[in-house]
TIDOMAR-517076 format. One record per residue (C-alpha): residue number from 1; x, y negated, z; residue in one letter. Coordinates in Angstrom, 1 decimal. Each point is the difference from the previous one (the first is absolute). Layout:
BEGIN
+-----+--------+--------+--------+------+
! pos !     px !     py !     pz ! code !
+-----+--------+--------+--------+------+
! NUM !      X !      Y !      Z !    A !
...
+-----+--------+--------+--------+------+
END
This chain:
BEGIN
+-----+--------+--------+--------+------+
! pos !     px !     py !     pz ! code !
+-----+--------+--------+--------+------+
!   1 !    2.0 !   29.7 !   -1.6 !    X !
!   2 !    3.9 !   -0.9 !   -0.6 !    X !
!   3 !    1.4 !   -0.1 !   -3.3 !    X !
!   4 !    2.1 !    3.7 !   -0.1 !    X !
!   5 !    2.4 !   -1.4 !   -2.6 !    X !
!   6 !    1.4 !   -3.4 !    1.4 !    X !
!   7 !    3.2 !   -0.2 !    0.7 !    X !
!   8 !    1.2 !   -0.3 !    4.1 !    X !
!   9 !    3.0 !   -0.8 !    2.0 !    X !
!  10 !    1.9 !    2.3 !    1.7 !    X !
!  11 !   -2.9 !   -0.7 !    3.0 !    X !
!  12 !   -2.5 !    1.4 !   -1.8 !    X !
!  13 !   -1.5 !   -3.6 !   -0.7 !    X !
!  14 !   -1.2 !   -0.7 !   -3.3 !    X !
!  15 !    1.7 !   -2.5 !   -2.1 !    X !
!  16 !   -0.9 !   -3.2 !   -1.9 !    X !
!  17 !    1.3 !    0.6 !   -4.1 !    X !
!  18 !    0.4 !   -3.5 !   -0.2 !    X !
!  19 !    1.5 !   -1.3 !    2.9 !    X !
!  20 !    2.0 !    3.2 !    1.0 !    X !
!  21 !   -0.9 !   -0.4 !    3.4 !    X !
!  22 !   -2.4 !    2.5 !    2.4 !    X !
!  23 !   -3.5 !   -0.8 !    0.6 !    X !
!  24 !   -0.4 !   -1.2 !    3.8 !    X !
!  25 !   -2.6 !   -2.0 !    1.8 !    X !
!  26 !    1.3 !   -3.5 !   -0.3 !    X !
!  27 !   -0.2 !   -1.4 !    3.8 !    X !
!  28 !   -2.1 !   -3.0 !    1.0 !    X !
!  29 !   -0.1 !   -1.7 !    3.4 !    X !
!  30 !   -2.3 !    0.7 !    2.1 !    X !
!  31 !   -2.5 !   -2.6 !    0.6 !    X !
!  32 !    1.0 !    0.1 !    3.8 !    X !
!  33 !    3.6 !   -0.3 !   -0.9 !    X !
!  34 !   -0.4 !   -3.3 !   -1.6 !    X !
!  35 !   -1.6 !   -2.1 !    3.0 !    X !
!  36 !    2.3 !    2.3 !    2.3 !    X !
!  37 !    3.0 !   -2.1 !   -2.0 !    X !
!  38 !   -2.2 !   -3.0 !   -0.1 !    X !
!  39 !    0.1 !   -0.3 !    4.6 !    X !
!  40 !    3.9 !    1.7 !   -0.2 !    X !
!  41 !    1.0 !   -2.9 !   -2.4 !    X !
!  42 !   -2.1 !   -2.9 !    1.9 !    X !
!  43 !    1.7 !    1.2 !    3.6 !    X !
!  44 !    3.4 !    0.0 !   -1.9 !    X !
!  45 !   -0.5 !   -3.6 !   -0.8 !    X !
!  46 !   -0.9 !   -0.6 !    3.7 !    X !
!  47 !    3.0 !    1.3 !    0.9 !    X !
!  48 !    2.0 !   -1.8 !   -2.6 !    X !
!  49 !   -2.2 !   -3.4 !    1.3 !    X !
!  50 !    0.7 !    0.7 !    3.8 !    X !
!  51 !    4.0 !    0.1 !   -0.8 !    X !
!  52 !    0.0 !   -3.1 !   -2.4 !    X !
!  53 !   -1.8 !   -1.9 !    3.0 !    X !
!  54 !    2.2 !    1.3 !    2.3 !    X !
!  55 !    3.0 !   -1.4 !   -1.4 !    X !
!  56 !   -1.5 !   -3.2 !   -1.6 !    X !
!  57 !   -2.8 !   -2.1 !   -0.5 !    X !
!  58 !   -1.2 !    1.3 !   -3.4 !    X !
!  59 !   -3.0 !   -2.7 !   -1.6 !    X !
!  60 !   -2.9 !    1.7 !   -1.5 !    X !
!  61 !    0.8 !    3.5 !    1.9 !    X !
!  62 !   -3.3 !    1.2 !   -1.4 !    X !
!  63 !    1.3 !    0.3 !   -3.4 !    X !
!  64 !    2.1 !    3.1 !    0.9 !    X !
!  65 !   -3.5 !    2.2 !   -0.4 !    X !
!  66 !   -0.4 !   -0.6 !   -3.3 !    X !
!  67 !    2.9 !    2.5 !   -0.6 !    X !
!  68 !   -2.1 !    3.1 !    0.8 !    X !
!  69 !   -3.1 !   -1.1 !   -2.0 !    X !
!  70 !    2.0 !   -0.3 !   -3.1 !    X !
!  71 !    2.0 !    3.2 !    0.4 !    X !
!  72 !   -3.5 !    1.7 !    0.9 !    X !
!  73 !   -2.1 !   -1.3 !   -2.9 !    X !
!  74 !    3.0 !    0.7 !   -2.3 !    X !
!  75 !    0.3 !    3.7 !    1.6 !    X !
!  76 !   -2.9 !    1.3 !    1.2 !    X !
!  77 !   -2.8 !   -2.7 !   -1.5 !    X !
!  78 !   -2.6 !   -2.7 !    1.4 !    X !
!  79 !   -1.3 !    1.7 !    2.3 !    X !
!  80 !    3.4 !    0.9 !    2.2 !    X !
!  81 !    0.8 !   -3.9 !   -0.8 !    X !
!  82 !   -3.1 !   -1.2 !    1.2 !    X !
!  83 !    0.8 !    1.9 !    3.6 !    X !
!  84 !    2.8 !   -1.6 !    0.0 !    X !
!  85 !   -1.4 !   -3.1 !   -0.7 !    X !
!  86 !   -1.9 !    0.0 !    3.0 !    X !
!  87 !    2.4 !    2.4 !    2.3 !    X !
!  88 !    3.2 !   -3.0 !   -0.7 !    X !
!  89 !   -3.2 !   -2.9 !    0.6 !    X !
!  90 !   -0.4 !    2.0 !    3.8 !    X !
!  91 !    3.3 !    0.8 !    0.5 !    X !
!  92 !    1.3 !   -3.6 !   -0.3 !    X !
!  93 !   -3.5 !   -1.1 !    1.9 !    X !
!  94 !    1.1 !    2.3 !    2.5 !    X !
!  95 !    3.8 !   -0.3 !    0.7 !    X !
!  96 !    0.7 !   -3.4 !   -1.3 !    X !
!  97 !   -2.5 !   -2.5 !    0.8 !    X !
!  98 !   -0.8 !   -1.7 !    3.7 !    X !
!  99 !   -1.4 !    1.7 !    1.9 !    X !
! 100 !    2.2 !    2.6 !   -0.9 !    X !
! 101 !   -0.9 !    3.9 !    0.2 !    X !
! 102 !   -3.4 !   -1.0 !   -0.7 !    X !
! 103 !   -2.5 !   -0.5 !   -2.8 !    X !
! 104 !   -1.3 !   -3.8 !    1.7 !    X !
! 105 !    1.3 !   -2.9 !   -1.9 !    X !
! 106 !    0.5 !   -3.3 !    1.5 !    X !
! 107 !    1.6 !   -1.8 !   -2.5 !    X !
! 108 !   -2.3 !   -1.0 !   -3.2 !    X !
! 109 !    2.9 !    0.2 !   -1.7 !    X !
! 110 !    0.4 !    3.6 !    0.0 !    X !
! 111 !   -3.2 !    0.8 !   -1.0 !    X !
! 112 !    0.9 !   -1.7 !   -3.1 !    X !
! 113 !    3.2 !    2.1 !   -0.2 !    X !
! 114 !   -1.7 !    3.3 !    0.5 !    X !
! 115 !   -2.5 !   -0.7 !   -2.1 !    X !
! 116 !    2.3 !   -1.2 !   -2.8 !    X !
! 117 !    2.0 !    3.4 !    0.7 !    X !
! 118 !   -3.3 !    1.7 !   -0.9 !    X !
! 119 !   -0.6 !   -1.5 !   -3.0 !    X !
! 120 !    3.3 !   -0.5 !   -1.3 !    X !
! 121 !    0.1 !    4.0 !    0.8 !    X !
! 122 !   -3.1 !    0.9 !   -2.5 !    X !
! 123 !    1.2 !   -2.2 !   -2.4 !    X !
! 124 !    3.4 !    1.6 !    0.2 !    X !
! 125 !   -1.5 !    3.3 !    0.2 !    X !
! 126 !   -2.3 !   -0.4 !   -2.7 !    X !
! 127 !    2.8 !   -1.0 !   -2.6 !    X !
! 128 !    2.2 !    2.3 !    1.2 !    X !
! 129 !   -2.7 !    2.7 !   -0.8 !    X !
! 130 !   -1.1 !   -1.4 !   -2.9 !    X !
! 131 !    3.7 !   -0.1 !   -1.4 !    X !
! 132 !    0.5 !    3.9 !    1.1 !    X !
! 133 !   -2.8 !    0.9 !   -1.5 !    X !
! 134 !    0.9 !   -1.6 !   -3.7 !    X !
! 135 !    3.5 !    0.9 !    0.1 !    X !
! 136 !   -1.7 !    3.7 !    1.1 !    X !
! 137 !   -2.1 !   -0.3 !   -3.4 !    X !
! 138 !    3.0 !   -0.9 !   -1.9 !    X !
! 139 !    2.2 !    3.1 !    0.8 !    X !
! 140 !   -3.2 !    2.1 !   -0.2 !    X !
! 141 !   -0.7 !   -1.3 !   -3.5 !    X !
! 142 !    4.0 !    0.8 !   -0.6 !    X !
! 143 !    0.1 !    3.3 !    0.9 !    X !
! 144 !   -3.4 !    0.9 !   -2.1 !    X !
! 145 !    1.3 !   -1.5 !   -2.9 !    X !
! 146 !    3.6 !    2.0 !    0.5 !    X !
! 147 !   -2.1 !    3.4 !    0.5 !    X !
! 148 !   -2.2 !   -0.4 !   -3.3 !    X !
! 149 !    3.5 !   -1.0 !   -2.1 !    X !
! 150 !    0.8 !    3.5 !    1.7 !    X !
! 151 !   -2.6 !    1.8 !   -0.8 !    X !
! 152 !   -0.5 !   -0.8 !   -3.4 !    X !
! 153 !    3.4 !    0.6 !   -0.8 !    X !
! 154 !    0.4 !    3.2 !    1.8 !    X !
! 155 !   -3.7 !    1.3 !   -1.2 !    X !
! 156 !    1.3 !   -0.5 !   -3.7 !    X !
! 157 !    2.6 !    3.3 !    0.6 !    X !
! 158 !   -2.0 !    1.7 !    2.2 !    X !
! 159 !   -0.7 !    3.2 !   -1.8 !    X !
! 160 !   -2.5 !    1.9 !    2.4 !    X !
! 161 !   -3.4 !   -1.1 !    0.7 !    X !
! 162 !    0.5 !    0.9 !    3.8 !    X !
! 163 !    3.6 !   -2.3 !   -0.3 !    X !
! 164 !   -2.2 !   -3.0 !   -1.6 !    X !
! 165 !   -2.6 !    0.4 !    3.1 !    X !
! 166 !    2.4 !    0.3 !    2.6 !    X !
! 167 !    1.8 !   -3.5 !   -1.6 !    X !
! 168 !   -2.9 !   -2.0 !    0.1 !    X !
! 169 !   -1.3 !    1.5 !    3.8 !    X !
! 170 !    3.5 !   -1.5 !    0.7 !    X !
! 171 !   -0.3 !   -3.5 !   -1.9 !    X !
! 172 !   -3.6 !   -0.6 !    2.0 !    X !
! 173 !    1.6 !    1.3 !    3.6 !    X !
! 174 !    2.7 !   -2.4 !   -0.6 !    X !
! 175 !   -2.5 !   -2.8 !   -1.2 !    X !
! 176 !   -2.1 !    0.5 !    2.6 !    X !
! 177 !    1.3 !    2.2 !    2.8 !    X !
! 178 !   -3.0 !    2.2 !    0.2 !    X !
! 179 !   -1.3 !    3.5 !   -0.9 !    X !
! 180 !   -0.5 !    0.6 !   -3.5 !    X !
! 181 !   -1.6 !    2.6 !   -2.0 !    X !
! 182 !    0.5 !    0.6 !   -3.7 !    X !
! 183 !   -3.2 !    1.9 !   -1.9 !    X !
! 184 !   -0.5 !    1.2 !   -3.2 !    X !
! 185 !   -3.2 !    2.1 !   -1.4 !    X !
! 186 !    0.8 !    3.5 !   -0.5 !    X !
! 187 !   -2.5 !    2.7 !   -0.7 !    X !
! 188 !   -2.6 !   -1.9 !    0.6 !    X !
! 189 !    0.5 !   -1.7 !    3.1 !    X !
! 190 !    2.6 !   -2.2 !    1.3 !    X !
! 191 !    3.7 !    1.4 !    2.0 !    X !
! 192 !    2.3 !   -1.5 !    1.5 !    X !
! 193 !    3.2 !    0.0 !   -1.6 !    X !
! 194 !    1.8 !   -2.4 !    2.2 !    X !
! 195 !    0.3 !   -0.6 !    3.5 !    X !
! 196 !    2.0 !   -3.0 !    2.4 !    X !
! 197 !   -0.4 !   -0.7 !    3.6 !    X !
! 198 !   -1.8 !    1.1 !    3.5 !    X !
! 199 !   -3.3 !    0.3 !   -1.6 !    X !
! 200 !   -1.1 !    2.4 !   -2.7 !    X !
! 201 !   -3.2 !    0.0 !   -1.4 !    X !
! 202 !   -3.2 !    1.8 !    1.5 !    X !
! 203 !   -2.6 !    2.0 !   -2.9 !    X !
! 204 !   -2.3 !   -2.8 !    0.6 !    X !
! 205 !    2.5 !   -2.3 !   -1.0 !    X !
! 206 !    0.5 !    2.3 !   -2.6 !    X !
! 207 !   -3.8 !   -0.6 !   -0.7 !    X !
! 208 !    0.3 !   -3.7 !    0.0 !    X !
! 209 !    3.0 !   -0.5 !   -2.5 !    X !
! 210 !   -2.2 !    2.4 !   -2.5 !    X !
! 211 !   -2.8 !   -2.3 !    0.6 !    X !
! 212 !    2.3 !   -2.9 !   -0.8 !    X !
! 213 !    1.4 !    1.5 !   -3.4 !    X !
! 214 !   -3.9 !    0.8 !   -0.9 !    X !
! 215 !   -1.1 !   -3.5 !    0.7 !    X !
! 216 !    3.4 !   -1.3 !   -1.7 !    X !
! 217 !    0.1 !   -2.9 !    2.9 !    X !
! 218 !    2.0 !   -0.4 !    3.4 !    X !
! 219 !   -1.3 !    2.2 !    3.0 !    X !
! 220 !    1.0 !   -1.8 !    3.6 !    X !
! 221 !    0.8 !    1.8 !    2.9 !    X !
! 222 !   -3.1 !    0.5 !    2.2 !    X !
! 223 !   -2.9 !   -1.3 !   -1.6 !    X !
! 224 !   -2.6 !    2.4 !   -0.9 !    X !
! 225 !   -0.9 !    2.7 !   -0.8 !    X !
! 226 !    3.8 !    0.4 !    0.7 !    X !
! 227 !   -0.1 !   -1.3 !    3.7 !    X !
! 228 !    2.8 !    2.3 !    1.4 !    X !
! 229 !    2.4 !   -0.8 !   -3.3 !    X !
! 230 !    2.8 !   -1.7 !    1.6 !    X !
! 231 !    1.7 !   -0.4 !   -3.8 !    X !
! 232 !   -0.6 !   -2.8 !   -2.6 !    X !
! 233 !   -0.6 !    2.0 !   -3.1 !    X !
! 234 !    1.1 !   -2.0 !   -3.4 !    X !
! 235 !   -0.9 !    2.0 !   -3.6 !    X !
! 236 !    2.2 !   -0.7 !   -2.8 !    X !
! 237 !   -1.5 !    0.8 !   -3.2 !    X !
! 238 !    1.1 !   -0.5 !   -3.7 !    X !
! 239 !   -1.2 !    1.4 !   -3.0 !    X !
! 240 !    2.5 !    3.0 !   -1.0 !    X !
! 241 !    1.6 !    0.1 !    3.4 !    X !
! 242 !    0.1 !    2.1 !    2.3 !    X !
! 243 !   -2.4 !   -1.5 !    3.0 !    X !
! 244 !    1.5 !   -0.5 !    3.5 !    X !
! 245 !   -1.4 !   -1.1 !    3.1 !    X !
! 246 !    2.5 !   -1.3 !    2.6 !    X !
! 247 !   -1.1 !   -0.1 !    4.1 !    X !
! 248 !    1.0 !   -2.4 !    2.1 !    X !
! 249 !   -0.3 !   -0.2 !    4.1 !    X !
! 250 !    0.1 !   -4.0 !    0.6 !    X !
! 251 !    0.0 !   -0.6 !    3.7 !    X !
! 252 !   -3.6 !   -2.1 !    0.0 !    X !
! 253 !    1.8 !   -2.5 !    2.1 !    X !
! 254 !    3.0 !   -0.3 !   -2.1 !    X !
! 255 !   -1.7 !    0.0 !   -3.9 !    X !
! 256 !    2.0 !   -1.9 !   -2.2 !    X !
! 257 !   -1.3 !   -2.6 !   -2.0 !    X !
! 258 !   -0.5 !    2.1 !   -3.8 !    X !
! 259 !    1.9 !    2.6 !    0.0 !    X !
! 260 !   -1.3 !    1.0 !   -3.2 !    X !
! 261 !    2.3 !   -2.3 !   -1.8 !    X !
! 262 !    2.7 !    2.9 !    0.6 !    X !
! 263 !   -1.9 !    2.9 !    0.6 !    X !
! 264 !   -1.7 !   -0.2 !   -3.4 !    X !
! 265 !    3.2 !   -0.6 !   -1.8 !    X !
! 266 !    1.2 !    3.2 !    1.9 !    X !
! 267 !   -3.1 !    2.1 !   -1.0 !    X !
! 268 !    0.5 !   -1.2 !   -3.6 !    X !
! 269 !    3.3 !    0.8 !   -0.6 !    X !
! 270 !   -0.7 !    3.1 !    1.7 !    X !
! 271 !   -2.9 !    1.5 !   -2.1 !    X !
! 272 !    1.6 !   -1.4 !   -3.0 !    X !
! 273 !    3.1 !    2.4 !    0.6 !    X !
! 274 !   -2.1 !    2.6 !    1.4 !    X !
! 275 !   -1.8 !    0.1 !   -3.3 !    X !
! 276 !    2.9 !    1.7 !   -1.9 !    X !
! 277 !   -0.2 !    2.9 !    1.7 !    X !
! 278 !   -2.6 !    2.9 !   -0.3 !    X !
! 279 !   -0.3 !    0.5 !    3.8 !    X !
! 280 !    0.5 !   -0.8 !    3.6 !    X !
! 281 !    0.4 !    2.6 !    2.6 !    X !
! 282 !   -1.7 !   -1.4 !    3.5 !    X !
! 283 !    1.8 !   -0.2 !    3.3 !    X !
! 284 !    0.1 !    3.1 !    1.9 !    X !
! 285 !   -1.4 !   -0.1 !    3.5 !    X !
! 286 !    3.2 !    0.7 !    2.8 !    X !
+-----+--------+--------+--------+------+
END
């Protein structure tokens, strides 16, 4: 199903009300990617290493491979870090210690070196991650907070049911960049009046957001008897409102910690404007 009235770019793409921009698939690395960078970073610094010991005798040469666990745990995450934790502790094993172009070690010394190198590396890489990872919450939280300011401003002069809808399908994408579906009961069973994103919703999703407006509580995606519902189905009901159910496709690996604490908002401000008017056409299937 696609929302017939949204508005699109000259591609054809439909755009987001709030942040003017089209709807695209926003990209991720690929897990590959990552430790790929991880080995391309740790034999940069071996090149780097190799020239600084050409031209000088550099103390504590092993330090150079803490570089790429930093920029890998700040980039890509631990587990890119952690490779290079452990690529930069063979590399230096490898090319820099006697005898050279071999992983024997004859000095004790060294083997105190490389395994400092290791575990200076997981430290490193473990606040390097942790401090991406916060400072990825933070601008998360930010942008969530901007998009609901949005929303309930823009909802307020909305004057179409289907313009309220497609607003707050836009607020959660941006929120959350996922799917969303916006429902509302009409004649007796629920219709989609709102659509955002790669993946619509299936009649037994359909099924399991009615089941979540009957019982009044959360339905999560693939728990049964909804086992194939890939959405996370949230009813928002008020007395002498209009009820809405809004559908959300959370990546299982990627489920933010409560969500709710926006998506309710959203679903509240939403049937409470949807309640002034006397009806709500549903999206049109394309």
């Amino acid at each position: 199903m696609a929302n017939s009235e949204s508005i699109q770019d000259a591609n054809g793409l439909p755009v987001d009300p709030i942040a003017g921009a089209a709807y695209r698939e926003r990209p991720d690395f690929p897990v590959a990617a990552g430790y790929l960078a991880a080995l391309v970073l740790t034999a940069l610094a071996t090149v780097i290493a190799s020239a600084l010991e050409s031209v000088a005798a550099v103390p504590n040469l092993s330090l150079i491979y803490v570089l790429p666990v930093i920029m890998a745990a700040i980039v890509f995450g631990f587990g890119p870090s952690m490779l290079a934790a452990v690529a930069g502790a063979s590399a230096y094993n490898f090319f820099f210690t006697a005898p050279r172009f071999s992983f024997q070690v004859e000095d004790p010394a060294n083997i105190w070196a490389i395994g400092l190198l290791l575990v200076v590396g997981g430290m490193a890489s473990g606040l390097a991650s942790l401090a991406a990872r916060r400072q990825g919450a933070i601008k998360l939280r930010l942008r969530q907070e901007q998009a609901l300011q949005s929303f309930s401003s823009a909802v307020s002069v909305a004057r179409q049911p289907r313009d309220m809808a497609n607003r707050a399908a836009a607020a959660l994408e941006e929120m959350f960049h996922v799917s969303v579906a916006v429902m509302t009961p009409a004649d007796g069973r629920l219709e989609i009046i709102s659509s955002l994103g790669p993946i619509t919703a299936s009649a037994s999703e359909l099924a399991a957001a009615q089941s979540s407006l009957d019982q009044g509580h959360l339905a999560r995606a693939g728990v049964y008897p909804f086992d194939t519902s890939r959405f996370d189905f949230w009813p928002i009901k008020a007395p002498n409102q209009q009820p809405v159910v809004l559908g959300l496709a959370f990546d299982p690996q990627e489920y933010p910690e409560h969500p709710e604490l926006f998506i309710v908002v959203v679903g509240r401000l939403l049937a409470a404007a949807l309640s002034s008017r006397s009806t709500v056409q549903p999206a049109v299937a394309e």
